[in-house]
N, CA and C of each residue as an Amber inpcrd file, in Angstrom:
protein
   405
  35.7640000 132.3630000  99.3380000  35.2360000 131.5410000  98.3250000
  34.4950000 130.3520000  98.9020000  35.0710000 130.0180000 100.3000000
  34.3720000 128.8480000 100.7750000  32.9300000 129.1510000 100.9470000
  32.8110000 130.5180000 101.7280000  31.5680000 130.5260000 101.5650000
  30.2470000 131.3720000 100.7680000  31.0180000 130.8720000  99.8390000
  30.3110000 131.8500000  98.5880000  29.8810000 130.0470000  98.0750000
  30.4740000 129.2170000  98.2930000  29.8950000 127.9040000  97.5080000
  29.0060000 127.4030000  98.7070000  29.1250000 127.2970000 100.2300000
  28.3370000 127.5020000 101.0630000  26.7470000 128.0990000 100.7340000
  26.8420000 129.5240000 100.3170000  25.5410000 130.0390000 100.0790000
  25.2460000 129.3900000  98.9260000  25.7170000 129.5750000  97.8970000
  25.4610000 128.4550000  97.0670000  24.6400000 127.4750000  96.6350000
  25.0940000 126.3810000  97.4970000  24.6980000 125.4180000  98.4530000
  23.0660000 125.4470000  98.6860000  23.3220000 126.4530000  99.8690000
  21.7110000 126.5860000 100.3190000  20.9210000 127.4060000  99.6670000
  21.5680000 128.1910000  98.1690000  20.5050000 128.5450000  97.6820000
  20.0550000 127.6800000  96.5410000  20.9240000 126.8120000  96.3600000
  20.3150000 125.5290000  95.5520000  19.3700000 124.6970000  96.2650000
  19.5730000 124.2760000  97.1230000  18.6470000 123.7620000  98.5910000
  17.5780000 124.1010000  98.4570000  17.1770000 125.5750000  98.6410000
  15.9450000 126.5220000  99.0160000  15.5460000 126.2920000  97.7010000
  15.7880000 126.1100000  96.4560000  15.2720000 126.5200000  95.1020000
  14.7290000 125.5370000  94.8930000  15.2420000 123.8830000  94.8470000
  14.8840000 122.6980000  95.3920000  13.8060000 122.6670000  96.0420000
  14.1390000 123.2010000  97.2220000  12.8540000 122.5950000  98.0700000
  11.5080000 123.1930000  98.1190000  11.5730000 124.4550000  97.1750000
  10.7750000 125.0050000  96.5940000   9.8110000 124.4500000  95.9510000
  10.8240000 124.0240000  94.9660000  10.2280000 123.4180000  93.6910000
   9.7230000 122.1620000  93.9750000   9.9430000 121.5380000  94.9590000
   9.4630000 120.0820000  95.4330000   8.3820000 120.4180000  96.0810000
   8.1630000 121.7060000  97.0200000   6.8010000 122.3120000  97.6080000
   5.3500000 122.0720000  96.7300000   6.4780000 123.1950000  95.4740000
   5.7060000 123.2970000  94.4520000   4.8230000 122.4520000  93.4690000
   5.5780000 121.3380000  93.3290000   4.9280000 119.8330000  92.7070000
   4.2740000 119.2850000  93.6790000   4.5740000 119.2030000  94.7730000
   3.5470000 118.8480000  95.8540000   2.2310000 119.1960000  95.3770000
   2.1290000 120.4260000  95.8330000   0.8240000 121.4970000  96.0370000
  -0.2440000 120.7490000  94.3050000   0.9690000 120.9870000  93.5460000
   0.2520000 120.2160000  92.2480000  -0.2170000 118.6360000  91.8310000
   0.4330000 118.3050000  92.5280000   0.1500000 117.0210000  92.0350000
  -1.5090000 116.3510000  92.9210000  -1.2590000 117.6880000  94.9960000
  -2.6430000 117.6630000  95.3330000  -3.9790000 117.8280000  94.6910000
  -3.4870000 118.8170000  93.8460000  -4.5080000 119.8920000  93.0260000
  -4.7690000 118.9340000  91.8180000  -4.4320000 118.2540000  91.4730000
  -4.5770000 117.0770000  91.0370000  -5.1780000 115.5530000  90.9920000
  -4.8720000 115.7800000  92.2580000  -5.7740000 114.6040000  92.8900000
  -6.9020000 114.8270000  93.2290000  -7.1790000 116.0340000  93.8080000
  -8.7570000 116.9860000  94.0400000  -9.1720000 116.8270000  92.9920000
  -8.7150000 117.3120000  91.6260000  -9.7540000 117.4540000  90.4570000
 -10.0270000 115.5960000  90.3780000  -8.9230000 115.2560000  90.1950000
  -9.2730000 113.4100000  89.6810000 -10.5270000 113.1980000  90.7860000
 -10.3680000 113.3850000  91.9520000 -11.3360000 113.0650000  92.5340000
 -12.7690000 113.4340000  92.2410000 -12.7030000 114.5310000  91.6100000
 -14.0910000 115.6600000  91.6500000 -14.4160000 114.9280000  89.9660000
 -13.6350000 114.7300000  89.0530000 -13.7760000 113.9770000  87.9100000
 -14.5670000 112.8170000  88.0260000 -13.9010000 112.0520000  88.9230000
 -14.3970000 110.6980000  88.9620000 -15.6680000 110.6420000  89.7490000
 -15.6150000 111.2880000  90.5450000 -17.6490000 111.9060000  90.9960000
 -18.3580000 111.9980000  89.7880000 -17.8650000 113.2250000  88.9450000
 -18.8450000 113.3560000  88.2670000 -19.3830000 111.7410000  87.2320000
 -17.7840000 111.2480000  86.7570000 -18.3490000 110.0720000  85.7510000
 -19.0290000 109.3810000  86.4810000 -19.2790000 109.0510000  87.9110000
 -19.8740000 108.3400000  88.3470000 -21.4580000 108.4820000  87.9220000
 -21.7360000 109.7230000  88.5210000 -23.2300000 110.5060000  88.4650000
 -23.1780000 110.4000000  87.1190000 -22.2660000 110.8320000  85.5750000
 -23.0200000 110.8640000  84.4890000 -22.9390000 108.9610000  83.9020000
 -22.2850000 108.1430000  84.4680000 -23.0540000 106.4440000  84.9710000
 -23.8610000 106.1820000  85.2250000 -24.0610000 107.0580000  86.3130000
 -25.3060000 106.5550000  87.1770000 -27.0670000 107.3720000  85.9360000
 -27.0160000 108.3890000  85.8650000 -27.7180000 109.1460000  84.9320000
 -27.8910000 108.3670000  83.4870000 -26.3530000 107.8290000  83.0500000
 -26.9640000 107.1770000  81.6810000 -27.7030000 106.0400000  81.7990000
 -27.3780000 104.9060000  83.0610000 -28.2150000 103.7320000  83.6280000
 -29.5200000 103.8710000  83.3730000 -29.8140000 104.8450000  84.3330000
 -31.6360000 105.5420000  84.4800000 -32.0780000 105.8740000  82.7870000
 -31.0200000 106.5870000  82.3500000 -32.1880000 106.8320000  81.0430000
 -32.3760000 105.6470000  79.9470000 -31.3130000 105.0730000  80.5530000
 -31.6190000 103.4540000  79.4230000 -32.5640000 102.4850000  79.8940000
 -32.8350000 102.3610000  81.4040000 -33.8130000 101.8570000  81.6210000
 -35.1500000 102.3040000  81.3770000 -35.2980000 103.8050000  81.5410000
 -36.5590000 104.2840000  81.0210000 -36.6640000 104.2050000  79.0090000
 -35.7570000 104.5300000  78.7940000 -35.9060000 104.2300000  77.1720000
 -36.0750000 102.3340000  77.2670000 -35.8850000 101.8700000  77.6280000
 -36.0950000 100.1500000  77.8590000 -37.6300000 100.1720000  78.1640000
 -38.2660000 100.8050000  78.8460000 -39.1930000 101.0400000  79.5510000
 -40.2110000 101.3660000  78.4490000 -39.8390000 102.0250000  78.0450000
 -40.3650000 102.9290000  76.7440000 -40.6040000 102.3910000  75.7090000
 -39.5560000 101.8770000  75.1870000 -39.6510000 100.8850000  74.1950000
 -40.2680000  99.6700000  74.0070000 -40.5780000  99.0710000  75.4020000
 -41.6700000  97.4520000  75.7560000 -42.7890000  98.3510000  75.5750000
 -43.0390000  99.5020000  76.1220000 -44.6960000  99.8900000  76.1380000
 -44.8830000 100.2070000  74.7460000 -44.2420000 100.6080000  73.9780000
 -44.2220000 100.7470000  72.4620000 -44.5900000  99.8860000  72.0140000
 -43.8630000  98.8730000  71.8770000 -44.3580000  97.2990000  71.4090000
 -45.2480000  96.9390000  71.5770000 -45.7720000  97.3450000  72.8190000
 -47.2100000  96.2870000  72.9910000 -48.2110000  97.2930000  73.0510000
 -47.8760000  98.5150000  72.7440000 -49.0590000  99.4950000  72.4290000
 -49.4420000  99.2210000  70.3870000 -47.8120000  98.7270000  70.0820000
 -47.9030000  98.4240000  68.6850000 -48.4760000  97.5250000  68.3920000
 -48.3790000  96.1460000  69.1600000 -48.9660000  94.9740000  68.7570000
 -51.0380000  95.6540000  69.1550000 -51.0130000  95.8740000  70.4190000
 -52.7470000  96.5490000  70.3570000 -52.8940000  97.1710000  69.3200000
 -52.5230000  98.4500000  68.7820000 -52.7100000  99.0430000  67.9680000
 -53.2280000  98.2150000  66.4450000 -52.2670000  96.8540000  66.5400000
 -52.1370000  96.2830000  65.0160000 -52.9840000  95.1760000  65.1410000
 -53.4700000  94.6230000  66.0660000 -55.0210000  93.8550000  66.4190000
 -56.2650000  94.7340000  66.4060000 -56.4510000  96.0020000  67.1670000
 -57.7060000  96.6730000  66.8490000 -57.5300000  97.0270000  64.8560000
 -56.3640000  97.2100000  64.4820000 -56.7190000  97.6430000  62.7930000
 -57.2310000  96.4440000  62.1570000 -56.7080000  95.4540000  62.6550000
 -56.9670000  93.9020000  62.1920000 -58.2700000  93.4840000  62.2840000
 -59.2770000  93.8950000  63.9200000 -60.2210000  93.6650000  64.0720000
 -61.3540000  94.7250000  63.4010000 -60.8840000  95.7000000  63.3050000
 -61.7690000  96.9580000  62.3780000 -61.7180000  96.3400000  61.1720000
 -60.5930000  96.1740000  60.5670000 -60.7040000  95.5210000  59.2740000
 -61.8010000  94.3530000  59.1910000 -61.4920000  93.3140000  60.1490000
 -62.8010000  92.5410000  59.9190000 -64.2260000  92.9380000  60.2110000
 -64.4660000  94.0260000  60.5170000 -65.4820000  94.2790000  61.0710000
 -66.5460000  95.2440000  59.6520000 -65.2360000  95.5380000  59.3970000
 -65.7800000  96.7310000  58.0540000 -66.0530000  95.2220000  56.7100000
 -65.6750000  94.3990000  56.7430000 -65.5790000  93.6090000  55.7900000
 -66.7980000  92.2930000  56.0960000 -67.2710000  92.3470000  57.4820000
 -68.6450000  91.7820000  57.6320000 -70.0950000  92.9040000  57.6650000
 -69.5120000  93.9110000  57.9820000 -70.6780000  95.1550000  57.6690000
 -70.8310000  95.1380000  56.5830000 -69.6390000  94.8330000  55.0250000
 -70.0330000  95.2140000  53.5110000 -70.1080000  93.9030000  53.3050000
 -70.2720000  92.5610000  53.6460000 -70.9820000  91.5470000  53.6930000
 -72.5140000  91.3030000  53.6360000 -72.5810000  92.0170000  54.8960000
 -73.8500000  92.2930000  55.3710000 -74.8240000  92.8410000  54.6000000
 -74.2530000  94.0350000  54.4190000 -74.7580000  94.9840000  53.1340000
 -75.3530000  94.4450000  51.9280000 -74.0330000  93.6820000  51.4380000
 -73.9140000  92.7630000  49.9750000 -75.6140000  92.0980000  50.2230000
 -75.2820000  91.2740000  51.4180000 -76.6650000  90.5050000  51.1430000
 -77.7070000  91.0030000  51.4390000 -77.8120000  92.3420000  52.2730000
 -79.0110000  92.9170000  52.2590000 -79.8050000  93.2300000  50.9650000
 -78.7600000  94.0350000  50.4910000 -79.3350000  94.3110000  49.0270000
 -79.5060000  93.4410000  48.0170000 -78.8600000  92.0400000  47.8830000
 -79.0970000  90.8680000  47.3390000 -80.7490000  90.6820000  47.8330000
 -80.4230000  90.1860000  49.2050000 -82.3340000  90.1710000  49.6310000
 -83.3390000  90.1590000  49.0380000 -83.0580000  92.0060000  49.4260000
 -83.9700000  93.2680000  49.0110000 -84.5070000  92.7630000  47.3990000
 -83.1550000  92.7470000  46.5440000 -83.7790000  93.0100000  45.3550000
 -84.1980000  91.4160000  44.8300000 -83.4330000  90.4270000  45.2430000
 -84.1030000  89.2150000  45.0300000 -86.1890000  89.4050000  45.4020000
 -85.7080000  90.0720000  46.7020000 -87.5280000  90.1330000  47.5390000
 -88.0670000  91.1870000  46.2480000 -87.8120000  92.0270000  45.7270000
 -89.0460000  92.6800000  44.6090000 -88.9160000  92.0660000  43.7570000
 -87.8540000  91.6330000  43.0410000 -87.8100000  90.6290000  41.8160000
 -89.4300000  89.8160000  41.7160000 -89.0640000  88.8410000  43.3800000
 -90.3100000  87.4150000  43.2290000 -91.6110000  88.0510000  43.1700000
 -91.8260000  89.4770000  44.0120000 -93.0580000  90.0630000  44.2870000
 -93.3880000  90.5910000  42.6060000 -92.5140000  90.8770000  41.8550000
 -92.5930000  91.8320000  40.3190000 -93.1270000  90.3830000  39.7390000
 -92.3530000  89.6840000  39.5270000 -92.5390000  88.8240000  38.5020000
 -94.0600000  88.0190000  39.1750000 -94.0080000  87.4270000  39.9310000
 -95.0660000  86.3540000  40.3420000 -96.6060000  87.2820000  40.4950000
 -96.0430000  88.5190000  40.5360000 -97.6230000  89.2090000  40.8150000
 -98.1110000  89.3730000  42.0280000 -97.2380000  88.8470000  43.0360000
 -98.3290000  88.2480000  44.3860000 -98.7590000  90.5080000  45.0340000
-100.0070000  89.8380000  45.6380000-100.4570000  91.0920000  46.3200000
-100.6660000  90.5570000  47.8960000 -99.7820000  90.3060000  48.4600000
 -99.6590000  89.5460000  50.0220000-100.0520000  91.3770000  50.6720000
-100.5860000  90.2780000  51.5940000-100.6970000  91.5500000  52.8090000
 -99.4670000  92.1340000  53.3740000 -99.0010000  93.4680000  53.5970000
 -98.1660000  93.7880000  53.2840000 -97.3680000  93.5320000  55.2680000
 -96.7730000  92.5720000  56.0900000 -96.8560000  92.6040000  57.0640000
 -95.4010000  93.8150000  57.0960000 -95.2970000  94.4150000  58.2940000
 -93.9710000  95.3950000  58.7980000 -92.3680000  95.2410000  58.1190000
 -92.3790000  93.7190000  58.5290000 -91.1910000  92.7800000  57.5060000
 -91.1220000  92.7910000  56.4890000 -92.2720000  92.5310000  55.7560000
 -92.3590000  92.2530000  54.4200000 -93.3120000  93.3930000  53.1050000
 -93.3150000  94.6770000  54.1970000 -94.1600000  95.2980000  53.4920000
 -93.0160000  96.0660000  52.4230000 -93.4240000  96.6820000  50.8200000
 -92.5740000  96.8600000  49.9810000 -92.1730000  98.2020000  50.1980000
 -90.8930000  98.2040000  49.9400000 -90.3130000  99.3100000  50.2910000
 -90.9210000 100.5050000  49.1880000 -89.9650000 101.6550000  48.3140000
 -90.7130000 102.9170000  47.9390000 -90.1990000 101.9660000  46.4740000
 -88.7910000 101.5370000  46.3370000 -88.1870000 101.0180000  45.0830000
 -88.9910000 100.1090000  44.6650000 -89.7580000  99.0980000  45.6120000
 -90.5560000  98.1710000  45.2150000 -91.7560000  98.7320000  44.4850000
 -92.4130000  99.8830000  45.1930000 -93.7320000 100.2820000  44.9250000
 -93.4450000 100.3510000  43.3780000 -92.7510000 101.6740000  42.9120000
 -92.3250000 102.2250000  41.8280000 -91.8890000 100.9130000  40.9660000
 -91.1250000  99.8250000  40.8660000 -91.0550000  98.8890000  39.9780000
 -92.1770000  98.0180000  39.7010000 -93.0080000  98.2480000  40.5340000
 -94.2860000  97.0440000  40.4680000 -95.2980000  97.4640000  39.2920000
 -95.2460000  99.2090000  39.8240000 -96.0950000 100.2820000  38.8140000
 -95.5760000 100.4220000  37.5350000 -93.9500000 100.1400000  37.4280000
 -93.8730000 100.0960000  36.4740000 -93.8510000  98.9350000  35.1370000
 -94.0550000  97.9380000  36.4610000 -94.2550000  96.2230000  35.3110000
 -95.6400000  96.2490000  35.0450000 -96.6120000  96.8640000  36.0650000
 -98.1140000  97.0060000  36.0010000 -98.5980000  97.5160000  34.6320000
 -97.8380000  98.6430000  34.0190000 -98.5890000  99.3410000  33.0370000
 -97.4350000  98.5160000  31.8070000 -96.1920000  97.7610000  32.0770000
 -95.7430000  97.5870000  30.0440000 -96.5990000  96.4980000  29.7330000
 -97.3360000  95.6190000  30.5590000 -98.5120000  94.4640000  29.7240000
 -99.7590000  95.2090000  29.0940000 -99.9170000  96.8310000  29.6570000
-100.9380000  97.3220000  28.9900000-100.2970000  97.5580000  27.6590000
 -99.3340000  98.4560000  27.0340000 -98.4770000  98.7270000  26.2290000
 -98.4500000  97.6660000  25.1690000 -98.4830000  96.7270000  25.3670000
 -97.9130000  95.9060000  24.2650000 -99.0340000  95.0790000  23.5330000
-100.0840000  95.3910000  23.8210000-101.2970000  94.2590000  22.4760000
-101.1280000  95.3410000  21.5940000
């Protein structure tokens, strides 16, 4: 019996020291992955850094492609609004200039500047003949 608790003994021992092998080996296998883990969060750190600086990056050139963008509409806008200025008084001019030529009668020499356009011709011809019309 003595040495039946003897073996016993050492087969509690061996089962033990097994099992202490065994948590070993795991707790290595463990530390490998933590290690191989903590690589990676590093790299997906390091990776999210970079893309926030380029979205940072991204986002200033935005802005100031926005602010250009919203000065050339600003400056088109003024530009379209002195062209129909322009316009306005051309044709103010224009028709002020046949008005004085209709009414006053004048037959000026017709210089490049001032020679009458086709609208002029046609209104002149047509104030020409209503004084015949009416005795």
């Amino acid at each position: 019996m003595y040495i039946d608790q003897f073996w016993l003994g050492v087969l509690i021992a061996v089962l033990l020291t097994t099992g202490m092998v065994f948590l070993l080996l795991q707790v290595q296998k463990m530390k490998h992955s933590q290690g191989q883990l903590l690589q990676e969060k590093q790299a997906l750190e390091n990776r999210l850094k970079s893309l926030e600086s380029k979205i940072e990056f991204l986002n200033t050139g935005s802005v100031g492609i926005g602010q250009r963008l919203m000065n050339a509409e600003k400056r088109l806008n003024q530009a379209l609004d002195r062209q129909e200025d322009i316009t306005n008084q051309s044709s103010e001019h224009l028709f002020r200039r046949q008005a004085d030529r209709v009414l006053k009668g004048r037959d000026m020499e017709p210089v490049e500047e001032e020679s009458p356009s086709r609208s002029e011709a046609k209104l002149m011809a047509l104030v020409s003949k209503q004084p015949a019309k009416k005795p």
